[in-house]
N, C-alpha and C positions, 0 to 999 in steps of 0.2 A: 527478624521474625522467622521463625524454623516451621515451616510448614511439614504434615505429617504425608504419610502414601493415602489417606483417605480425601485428605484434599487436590490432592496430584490426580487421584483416580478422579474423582469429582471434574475437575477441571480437563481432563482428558474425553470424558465423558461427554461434557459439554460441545469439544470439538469435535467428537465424534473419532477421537484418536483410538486406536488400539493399542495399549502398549504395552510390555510384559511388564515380567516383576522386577529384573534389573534396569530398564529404561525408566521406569517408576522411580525408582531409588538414583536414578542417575539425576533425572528431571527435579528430582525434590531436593538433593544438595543444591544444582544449578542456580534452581528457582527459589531457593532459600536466601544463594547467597544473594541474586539482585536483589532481591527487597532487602537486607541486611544492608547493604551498601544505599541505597532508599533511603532506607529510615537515618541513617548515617545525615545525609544529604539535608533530612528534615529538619535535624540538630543544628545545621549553620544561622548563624546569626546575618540575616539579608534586610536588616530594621534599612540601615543607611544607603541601601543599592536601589536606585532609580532603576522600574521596571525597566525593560530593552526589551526590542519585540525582537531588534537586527542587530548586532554590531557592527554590520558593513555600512556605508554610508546608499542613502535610498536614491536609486535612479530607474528609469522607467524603460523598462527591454521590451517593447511593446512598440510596433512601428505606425503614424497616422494611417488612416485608414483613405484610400485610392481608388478612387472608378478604374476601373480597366475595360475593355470590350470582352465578351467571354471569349471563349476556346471553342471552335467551331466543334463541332459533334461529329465527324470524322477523327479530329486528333481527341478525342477524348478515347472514343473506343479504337482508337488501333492498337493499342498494347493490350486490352481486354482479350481473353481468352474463349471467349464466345458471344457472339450477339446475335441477336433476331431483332430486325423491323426497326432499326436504329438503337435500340436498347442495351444495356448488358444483360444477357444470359446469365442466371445463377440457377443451380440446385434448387427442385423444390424442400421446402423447408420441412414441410408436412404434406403426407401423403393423401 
């Protein structure tokens, strides 16, 4: 699929990109060739291939979950770069 510079522009648009006239022309071979190589992909015959979400085999990286006592509120803010009244000090956000 050969996409033109009006679509490039379009889609540049979109993101709010600026682009010249050679990045236009650069972006639309680019972007021409991934969808060409796409549609390519769309041609394969996948009748006999059982979906796969993973080809890795599934195991669970995810640790049970632990009571612990907290982290006293001293060792929490001493590496904090500013506090008032127990708290962390941040920036106000808005003025």
């Amino acid at each position: 699929m050969k996409l033109d510079r009006e679509e490039v522009g379009h889609m540049a648009d979109l993101a709010r990109l600026a682009l010249s006239g050679r990045e236009l022309s650069l972006y639309r071979e680019q972007l021409s060739a991934i969808l060409e190589h796409f549609q390519r992909l769309q041609e394969l015959d996948t009748e006999d291939i059982p979906p796969t979400a993973s080809v890795l085999p599934l195991r669970s990286v995810t640790r049970d979950d632990e009571t612990r006592p907290p982290l006293r509120r001293e060792r929490v803010l001493e590496n904090a770069p500013d506090t008032e009244g127990g708290c962390f000090r941040v920036p106000a956000a808005l003025e």
